[in-house]
C-alpha positions as CSV (number, residue, x, y, z in Angstrom):
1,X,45.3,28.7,-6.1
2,X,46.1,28.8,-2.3
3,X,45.9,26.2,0.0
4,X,43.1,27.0,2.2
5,X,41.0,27.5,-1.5
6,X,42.3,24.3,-2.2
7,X,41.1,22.5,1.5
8,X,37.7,24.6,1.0
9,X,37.0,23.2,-2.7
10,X,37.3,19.7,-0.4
11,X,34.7,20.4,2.0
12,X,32.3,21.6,-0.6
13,X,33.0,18.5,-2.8
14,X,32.4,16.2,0.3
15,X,29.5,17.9,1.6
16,X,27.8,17.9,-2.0
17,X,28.7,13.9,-2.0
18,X,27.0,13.7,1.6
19,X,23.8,15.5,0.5
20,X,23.6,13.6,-2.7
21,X,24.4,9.8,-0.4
22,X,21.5,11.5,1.9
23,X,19.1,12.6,-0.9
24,X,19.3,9.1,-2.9
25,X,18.8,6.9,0.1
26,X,15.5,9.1,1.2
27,X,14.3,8.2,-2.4
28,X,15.0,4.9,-1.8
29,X,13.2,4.6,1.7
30,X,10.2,6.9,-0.2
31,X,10.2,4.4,-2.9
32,X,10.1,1.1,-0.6
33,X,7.3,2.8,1.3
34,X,5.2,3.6,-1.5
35,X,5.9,0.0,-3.2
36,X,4.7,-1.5,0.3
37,X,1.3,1.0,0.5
38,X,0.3,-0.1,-2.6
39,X,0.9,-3.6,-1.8
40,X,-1.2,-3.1,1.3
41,X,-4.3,-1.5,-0.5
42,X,-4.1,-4.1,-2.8
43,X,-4.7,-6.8,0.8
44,X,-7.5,-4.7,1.4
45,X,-8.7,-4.0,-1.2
46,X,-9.0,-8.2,-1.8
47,X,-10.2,-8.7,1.6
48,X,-12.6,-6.4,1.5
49,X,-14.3,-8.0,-2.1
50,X,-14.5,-11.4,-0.3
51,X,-16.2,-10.1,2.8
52,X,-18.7,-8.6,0.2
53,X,-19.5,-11.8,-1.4
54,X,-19.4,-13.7,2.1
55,X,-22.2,-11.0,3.1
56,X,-24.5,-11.6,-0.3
57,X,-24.4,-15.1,-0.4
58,X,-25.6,-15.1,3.5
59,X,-28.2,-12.5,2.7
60,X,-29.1,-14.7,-0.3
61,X,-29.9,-17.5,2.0
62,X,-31.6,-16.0,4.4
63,X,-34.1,-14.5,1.8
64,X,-34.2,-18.2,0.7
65,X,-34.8,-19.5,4.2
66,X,-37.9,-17.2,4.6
67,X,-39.1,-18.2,1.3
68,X,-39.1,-21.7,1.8
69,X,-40.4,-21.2,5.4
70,X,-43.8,-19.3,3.5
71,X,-43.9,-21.9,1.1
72,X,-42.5,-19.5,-1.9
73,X,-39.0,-21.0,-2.2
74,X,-37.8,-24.0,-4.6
75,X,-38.0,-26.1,-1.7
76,X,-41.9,-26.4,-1.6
């Protein structure tokens, strides 16, 4: 084996250790990201549902407001 075969065996062996330190912490950072999207769909997801039932029960008593104002309600 020479010596520059040697020194070029190195460089290969560190740049394949820089592109695998490189390749895991993207799959880290892709991993957090995804873990945080999900937790964020979730939020929505939740605040979305209550808004829903805020807007039914409001709808629900406005239909009972006019019913009770024409005398068709449980409050006759």
């Amino acid at each position: 084996m020479y010596i520059g075969q040697g020194k070029t065996e190195e460089w290969i062996d560190s740049a394949k250790s820089t592109a695998n330190a490189a390749h895991d912490k993207a799959c880290d950072a892709a991993g957090k990201t995804q873990a945080e999207t999900q937790r964020s769909k979730e939020e929505n997801v939740g605040f979305l549902q209550q808004t829903g039932e805020q807007m039914a029960h409001m709808a629900q008593g406005a239909i009972d407001g006019v019913k009770n104002t024409l005398g068709m309600g449980d409050k006759k």
